[in-house]
Every structure is written in C-alpha cells, then in structure tokens.
N, CA, C and O atoms as a GROMACS GRO file, in nm:
protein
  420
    1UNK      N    1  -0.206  -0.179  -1.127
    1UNK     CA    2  -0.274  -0.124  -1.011
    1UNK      C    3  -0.294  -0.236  -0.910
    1UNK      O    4  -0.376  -0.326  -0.931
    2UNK      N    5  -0.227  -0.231  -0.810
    2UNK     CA    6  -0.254  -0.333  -0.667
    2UNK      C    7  -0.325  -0.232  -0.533
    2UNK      O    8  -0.257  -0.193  -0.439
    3UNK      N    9  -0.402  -0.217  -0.541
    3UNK     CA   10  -0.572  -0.138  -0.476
    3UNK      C   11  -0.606  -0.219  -0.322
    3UNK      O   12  -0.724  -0.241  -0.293
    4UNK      N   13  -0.505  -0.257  -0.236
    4UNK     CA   14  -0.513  -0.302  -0.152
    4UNK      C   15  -0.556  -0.502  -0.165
    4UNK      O   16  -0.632  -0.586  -0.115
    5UNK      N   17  -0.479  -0.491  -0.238
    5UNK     CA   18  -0.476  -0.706  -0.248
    5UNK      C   19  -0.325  -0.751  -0.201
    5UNK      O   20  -0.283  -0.864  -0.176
    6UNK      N   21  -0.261  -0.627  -0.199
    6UNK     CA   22  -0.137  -0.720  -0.153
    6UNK      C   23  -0.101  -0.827  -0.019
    6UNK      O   24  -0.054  -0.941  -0.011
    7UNK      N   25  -0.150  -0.721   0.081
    7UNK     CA   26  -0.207  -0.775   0.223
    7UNK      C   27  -0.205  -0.908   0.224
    7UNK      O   28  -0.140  -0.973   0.306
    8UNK      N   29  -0.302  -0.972   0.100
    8UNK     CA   30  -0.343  -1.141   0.145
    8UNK      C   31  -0.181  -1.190   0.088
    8UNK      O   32  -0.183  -1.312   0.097
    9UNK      N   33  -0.085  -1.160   0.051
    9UNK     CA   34   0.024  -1.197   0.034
    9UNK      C   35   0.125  -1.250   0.152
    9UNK      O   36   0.206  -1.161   0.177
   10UNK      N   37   0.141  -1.339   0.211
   10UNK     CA   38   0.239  -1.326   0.356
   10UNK      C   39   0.328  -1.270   0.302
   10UNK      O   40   0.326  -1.147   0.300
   11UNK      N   41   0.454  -1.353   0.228
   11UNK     CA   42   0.598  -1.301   0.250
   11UNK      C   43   0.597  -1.189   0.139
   11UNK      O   44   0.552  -1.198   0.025
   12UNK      N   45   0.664  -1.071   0.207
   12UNK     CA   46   0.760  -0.946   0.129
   12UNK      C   47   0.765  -1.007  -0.003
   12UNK      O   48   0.711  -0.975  -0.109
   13UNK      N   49   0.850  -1.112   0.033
   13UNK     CA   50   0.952  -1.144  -0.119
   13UNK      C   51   0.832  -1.161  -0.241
   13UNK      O   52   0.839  -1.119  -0.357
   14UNK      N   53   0.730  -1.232  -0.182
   14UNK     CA   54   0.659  -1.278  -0.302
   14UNK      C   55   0.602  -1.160  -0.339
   14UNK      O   56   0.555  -1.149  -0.453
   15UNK      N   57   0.599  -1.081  -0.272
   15UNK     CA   58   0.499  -0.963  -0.320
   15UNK      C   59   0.614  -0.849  -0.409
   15UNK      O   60   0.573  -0.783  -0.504
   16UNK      N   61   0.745  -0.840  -0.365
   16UNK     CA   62   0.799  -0.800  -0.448
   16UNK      C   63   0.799  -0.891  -0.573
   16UNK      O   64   0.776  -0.827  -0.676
   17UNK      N   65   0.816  -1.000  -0.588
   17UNK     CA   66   0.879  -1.072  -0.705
   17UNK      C   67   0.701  -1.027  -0.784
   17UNK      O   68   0.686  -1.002  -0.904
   18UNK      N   69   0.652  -1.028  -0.738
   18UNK     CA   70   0.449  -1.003  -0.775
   18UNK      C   71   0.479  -0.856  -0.906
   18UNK      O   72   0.490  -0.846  -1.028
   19UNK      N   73   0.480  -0.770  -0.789
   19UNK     CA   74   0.530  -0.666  -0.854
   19UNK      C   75   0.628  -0.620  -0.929
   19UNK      O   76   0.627  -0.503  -0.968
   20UNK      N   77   0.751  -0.727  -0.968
   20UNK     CA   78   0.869  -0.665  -1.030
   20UNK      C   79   0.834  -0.725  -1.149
   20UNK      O   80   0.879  -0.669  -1.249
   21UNK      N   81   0.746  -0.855  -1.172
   21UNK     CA   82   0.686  -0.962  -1.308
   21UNK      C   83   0.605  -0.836  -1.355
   21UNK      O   84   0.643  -0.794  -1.464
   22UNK      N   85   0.515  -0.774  -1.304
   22UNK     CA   86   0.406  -0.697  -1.351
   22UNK      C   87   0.481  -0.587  -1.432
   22UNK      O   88   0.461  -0.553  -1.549
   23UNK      N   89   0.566  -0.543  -1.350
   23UNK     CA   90   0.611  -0.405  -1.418
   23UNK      C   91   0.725  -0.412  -1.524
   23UNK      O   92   0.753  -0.325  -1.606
   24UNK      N   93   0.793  -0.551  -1.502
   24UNK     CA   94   0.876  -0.524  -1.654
   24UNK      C   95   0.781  -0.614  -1.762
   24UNK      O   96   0.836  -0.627  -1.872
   25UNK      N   97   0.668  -0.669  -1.753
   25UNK     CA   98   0.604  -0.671  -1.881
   25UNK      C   99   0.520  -0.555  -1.895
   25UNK      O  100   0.420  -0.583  -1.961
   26UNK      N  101   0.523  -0.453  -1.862
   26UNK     CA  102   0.485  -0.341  -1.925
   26UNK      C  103   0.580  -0.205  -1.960
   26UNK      O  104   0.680  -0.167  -1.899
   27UNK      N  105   0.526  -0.155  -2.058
   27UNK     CA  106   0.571  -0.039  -2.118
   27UNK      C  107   0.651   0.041  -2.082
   27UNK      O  108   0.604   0.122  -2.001
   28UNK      N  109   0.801   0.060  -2.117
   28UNK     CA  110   0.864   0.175  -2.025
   28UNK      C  111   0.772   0.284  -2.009
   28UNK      O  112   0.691   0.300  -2.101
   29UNK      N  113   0.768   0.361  -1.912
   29UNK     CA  114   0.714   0.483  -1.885
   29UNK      C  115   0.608   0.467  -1.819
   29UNK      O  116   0.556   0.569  -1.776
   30UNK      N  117   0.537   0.322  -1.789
   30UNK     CA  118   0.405   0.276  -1.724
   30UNK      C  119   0.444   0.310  -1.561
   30UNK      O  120   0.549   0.294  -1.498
   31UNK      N  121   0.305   0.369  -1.522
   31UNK     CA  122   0.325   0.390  -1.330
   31UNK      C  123   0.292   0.271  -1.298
   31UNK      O  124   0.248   0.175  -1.361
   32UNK      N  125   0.330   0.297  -1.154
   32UNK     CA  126   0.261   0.169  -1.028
   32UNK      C  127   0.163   0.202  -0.967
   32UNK      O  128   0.193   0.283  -0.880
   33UNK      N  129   0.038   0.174  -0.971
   33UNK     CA  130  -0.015   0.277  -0.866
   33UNK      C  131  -0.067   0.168  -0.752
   33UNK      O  132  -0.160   0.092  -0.779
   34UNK      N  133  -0.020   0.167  -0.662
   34UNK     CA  134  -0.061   0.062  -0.521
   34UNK      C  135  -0.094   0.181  -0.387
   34UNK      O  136  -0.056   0.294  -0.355
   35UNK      N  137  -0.190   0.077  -0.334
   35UNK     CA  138  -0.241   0.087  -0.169
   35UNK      C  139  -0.233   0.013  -0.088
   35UNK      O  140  -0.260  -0.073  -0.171
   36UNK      N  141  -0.220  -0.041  -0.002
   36UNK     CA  142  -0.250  -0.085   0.067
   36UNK      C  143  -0.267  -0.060   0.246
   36UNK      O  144  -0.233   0.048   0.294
   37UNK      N  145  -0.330  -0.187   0.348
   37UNK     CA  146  -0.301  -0.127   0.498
   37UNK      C  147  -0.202  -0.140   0.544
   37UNK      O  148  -0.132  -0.231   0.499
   38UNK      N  149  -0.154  -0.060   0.647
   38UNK     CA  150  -0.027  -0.043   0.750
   38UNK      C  151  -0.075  -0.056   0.890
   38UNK      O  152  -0.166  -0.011   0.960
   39UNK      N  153   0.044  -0.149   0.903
   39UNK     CA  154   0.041  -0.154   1.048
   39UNK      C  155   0.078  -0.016   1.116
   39UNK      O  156   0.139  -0.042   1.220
   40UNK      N  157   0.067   0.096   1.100
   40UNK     CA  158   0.073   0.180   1.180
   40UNK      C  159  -0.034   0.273   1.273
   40UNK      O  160  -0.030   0.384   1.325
   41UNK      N  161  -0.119   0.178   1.267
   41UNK     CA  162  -0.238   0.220   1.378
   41UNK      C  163  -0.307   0.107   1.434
   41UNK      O  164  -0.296  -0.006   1.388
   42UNK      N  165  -0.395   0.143   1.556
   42UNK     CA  166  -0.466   0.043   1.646
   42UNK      C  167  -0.515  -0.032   1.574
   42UNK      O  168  -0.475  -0.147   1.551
   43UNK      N  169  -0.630   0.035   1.517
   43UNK     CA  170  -0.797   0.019   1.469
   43UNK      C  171  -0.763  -0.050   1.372
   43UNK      O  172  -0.848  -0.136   1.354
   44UNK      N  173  -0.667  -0.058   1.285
   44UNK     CA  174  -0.616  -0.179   1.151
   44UNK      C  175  -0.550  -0.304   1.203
   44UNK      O  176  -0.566  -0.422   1.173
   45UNK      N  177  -0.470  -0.241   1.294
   45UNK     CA  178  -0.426  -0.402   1.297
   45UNK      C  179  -0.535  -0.491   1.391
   45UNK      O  180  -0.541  -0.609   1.358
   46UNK      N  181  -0.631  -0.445   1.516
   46UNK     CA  182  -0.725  -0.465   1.527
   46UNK      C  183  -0.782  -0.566   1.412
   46UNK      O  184  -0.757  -0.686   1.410
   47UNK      N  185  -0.852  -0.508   1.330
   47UNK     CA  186  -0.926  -0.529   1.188
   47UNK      C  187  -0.847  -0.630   1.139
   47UNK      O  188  -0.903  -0.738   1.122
   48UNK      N  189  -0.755  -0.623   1.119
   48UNK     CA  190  -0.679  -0.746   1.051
   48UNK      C  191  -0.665  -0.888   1.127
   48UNK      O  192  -0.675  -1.000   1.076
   49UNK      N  193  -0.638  -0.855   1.260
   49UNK     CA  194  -0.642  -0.926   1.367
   49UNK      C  195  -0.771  -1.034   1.378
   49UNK      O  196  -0.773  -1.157   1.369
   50UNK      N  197  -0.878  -0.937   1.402
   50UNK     CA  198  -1.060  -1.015   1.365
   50UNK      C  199  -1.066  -1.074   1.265
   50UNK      O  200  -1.138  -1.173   1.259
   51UNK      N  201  -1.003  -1.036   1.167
   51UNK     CA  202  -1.061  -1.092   0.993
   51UNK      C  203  -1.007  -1.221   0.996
   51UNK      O  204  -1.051  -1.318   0.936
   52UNK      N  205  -0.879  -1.215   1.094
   52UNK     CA  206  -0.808  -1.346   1.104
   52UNK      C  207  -0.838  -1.448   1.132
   52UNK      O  208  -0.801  -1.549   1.073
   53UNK      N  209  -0.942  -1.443   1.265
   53UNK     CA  210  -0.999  -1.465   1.380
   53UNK      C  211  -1.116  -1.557   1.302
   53UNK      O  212  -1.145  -1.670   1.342
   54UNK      N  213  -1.176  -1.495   1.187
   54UNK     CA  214  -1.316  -1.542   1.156
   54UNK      C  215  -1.315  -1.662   1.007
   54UNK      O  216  -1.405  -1.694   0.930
   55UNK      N  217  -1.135  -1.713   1.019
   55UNK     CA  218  -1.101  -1.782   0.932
   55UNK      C  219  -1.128  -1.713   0.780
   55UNK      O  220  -1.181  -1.777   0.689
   56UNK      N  221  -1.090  -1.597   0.767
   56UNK     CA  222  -1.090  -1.563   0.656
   56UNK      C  223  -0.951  -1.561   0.574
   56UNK      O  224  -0.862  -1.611   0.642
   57UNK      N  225  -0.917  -1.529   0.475
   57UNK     CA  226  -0.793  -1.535   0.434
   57UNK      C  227  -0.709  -1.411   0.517
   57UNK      O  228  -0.770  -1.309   0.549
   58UNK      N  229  -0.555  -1.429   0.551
   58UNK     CA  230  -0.518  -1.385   0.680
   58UNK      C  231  -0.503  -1.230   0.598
   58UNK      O  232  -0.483  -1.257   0.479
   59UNK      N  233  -0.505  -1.088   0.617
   59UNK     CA  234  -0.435  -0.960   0.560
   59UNK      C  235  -0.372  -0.962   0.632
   59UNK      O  236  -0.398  -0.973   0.752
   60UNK      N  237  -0.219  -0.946   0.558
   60UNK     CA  238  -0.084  -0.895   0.637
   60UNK      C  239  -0.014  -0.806   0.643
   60UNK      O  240   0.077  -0.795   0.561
   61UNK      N  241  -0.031  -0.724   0.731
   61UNK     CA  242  -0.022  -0.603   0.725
   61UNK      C  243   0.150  -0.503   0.676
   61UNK      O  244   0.232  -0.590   0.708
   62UNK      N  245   0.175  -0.468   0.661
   62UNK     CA  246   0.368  -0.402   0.650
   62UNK      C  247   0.318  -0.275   0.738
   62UNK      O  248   0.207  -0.234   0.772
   63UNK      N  249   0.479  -0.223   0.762
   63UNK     CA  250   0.503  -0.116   0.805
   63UNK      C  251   0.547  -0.036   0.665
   63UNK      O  252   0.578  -0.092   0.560
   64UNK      N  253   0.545   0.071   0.682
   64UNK     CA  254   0.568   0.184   0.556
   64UNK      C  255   0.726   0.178   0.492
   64UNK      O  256   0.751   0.237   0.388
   65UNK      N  257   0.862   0.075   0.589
   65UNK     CA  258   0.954   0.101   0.534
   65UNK      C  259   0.912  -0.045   0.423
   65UNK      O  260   0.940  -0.028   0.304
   66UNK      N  261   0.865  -0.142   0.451
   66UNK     CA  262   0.833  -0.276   0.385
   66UNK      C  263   0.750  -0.238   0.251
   66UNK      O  264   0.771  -0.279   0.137
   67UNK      N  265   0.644  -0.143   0.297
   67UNK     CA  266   0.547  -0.098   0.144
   67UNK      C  267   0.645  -0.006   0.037
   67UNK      O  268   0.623   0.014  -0.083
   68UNK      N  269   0.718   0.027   0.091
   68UNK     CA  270   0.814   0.152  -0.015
   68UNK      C  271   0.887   0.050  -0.078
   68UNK      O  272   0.888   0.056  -0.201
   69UNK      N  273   0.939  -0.031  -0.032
   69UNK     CA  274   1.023  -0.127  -0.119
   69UNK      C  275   0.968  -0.188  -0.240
   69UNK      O  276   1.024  -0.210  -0.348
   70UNK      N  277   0.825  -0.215  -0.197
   70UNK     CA  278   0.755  -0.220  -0.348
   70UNK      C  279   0.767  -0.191  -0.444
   70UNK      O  280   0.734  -0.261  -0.540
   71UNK      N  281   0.848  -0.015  -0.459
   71UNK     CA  282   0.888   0.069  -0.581
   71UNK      C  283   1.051   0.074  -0.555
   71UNK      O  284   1.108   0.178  -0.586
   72UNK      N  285   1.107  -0.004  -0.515
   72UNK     CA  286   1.263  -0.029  -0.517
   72UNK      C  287   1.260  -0.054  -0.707
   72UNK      O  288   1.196  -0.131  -0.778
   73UNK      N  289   1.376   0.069  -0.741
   73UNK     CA  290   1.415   0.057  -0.859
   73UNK      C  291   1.293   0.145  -0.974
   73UNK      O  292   1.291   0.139  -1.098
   74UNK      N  293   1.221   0.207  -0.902
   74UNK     CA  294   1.107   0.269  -0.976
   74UNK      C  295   1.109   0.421  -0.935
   74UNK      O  296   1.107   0.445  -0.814
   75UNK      N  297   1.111   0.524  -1.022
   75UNK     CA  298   1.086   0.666  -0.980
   75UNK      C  299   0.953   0.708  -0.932
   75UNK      O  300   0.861   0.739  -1.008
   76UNK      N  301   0.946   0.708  -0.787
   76UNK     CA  302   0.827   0.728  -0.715
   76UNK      C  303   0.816   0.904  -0.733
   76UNK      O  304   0.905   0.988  -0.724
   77UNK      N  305   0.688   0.918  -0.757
   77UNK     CA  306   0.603   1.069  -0.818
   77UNK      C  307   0.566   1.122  -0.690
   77UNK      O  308   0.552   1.052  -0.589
   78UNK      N  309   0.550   1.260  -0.694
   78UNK     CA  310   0.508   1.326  -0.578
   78UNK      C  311   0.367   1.276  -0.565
   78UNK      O  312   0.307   1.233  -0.663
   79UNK      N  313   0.303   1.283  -0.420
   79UNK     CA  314   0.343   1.314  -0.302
   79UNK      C  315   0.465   1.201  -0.251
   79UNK      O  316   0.564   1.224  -0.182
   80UNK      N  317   0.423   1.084  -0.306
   80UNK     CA  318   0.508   0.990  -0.305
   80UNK      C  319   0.418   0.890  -0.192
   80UNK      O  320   0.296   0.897  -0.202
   81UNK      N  321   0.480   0.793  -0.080
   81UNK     CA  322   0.404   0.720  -0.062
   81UNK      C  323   0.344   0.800   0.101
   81UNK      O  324   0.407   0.846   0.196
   82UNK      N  325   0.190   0.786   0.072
   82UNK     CA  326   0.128   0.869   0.239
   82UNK      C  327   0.038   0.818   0.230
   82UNK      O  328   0.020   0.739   0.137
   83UNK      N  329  -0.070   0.845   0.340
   83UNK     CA  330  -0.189   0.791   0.338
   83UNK      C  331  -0.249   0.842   0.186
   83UNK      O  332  -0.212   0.939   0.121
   84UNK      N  333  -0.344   0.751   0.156
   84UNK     CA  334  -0.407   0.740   0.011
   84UNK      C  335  -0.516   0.920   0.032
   84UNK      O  336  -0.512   1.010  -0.051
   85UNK      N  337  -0.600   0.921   0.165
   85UNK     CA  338  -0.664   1.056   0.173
   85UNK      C  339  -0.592   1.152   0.115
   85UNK      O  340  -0.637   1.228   0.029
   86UNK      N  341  -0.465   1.155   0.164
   86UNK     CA  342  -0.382   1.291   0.170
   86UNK      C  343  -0.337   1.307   0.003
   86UNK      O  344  -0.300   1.419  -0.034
   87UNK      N  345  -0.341   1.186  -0.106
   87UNK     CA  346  -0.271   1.190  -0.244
   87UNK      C  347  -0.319   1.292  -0.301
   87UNK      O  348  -0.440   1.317  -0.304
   88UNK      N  349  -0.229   1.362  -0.351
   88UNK     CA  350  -0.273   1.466  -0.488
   88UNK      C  351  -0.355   1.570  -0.374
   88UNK      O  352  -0.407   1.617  -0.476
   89UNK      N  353  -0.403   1.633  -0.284
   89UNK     CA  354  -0.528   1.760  -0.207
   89UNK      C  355  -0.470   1.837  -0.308
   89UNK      O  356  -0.357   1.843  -0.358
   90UNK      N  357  -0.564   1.887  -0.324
   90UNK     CA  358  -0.547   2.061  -0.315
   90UNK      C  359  -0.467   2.110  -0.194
   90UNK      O  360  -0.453   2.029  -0.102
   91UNK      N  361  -0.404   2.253  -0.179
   91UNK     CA  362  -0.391   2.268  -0.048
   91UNK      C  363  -0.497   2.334   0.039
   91UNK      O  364  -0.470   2.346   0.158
   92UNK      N  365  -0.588   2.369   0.004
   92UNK     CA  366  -0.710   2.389   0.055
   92UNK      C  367  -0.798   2.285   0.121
   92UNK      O  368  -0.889   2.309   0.201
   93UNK      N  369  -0.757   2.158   0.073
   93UNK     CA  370  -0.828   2.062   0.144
   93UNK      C  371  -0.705   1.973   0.230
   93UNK      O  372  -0.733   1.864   0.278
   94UNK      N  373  -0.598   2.021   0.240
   94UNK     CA  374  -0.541   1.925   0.349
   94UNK      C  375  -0.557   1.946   0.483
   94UNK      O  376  -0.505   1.866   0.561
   95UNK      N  377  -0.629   2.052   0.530
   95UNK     CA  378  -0.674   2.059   0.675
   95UNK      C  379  -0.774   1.944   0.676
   95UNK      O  380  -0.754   1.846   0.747
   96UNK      N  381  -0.903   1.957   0.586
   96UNK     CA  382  -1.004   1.832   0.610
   96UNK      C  383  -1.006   1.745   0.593
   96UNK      O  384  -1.108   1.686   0.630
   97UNK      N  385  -0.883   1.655   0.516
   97UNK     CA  386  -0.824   1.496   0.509
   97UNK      C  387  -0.852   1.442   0.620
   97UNK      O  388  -0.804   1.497   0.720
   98UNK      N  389  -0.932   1.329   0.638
   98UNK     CA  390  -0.882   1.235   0.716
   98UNK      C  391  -0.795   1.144   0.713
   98UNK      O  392  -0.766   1.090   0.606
   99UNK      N  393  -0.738   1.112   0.824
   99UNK     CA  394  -0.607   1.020   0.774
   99UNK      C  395  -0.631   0.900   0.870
   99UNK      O  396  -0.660   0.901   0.989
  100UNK      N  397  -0.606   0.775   0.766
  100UNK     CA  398  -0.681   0.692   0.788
  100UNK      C  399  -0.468   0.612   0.735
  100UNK      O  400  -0.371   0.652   0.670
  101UNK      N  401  -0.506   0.481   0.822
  101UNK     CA  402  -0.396   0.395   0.794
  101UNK      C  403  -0.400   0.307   0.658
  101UNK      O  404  -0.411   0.184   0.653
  102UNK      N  405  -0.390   0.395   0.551
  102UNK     CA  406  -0.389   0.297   0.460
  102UNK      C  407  -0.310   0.392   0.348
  102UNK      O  408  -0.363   0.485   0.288
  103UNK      N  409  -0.171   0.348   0.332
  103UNK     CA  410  -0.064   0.417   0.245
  103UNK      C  411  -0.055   0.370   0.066
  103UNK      O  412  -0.067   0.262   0.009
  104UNK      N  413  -0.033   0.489   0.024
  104UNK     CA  414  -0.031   0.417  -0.149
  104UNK      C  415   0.048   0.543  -0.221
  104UNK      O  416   0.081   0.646  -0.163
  105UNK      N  417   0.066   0.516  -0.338
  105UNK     CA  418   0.131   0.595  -0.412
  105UNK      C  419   0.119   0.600  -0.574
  105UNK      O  420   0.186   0.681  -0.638
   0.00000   0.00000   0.00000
C-alpha cells in the first residue's frame, strides 16, 4: 500500500523501481493498492507549490499517464485508476462524489 508517499519521490524511475522491489517480494496474487496527487488541477499543484515554498520536503506531483505506469506489468481491477472519491460508489452515490485531484487504484 503506497497511500500518497510517492509524491516525495522526484524521479519516475525510482518510484517505479520502489514499486516493482515491493511487489515481486510478495505473494503471487497480492494487489497494489496506491494513491496519490495529480497534477491535474489548480488547487494541488498550488498546494504542492507552497509546501515547496516553506522548505518542506518537495511533493512531486505526475500526471495520470506517469501514475498508471506504476502498475505496468500488473492486472489493474475495476474501476481501475480515478480519483480515489469515485473507487468502488455504489451507483447511487456517484452523483454526490466529490472529485478531488487525487488518483489511486
């Protein structure tokens, strides 16, 4: 489970190589389950931007084709990767999701 820590990672690569160590020492048949933020809205990269700003450790944000690669070589489960609100609704509750920039699967 990577629950939004990848971020403090700069490069892609390391974060794949992060994730490809994790998952072949475990169990065939074991999931991935990750979150993290996307640069695909103001108000985050904003946020990431400030956090930067206040000398904290930098979050780096991906775009959604960079976070999918994460599960390169892995059978990604429905819904598959979307905002984390929207995982698993009912369909009764996908009108009242908020959708917020932060993708996982």
């Amino acid at each position: 489970m990577f629950m939004g820590i990848l971020g403090y990672v700069e490069r892609l690569d390391e974060v794949r190589a992060i994730v490809t160590r994790v998952m072949d020492a475990v169990p065939s048949g074991s999931y991935l389950v990750l979150w993290d933020g996307t640069d695909t809205g103001t108000a985050v990269k904003e946020g990431s931007e400030r956090l930067t700003q206040t000398g904290a450790i930098p979050y780096y944000l991906r775009n959604l084709e960079q976070l999918g690669q994460c599960f390169d070589g892995l059978e990604m489960i429905e819904p598959g990767l979307v905002p984390i609100t929207y995982w698993r609704l009912a369909e009764s509750e996908v009108s009242t999701a908020q959708h917020i920039d932060v993708y996982g699967a």
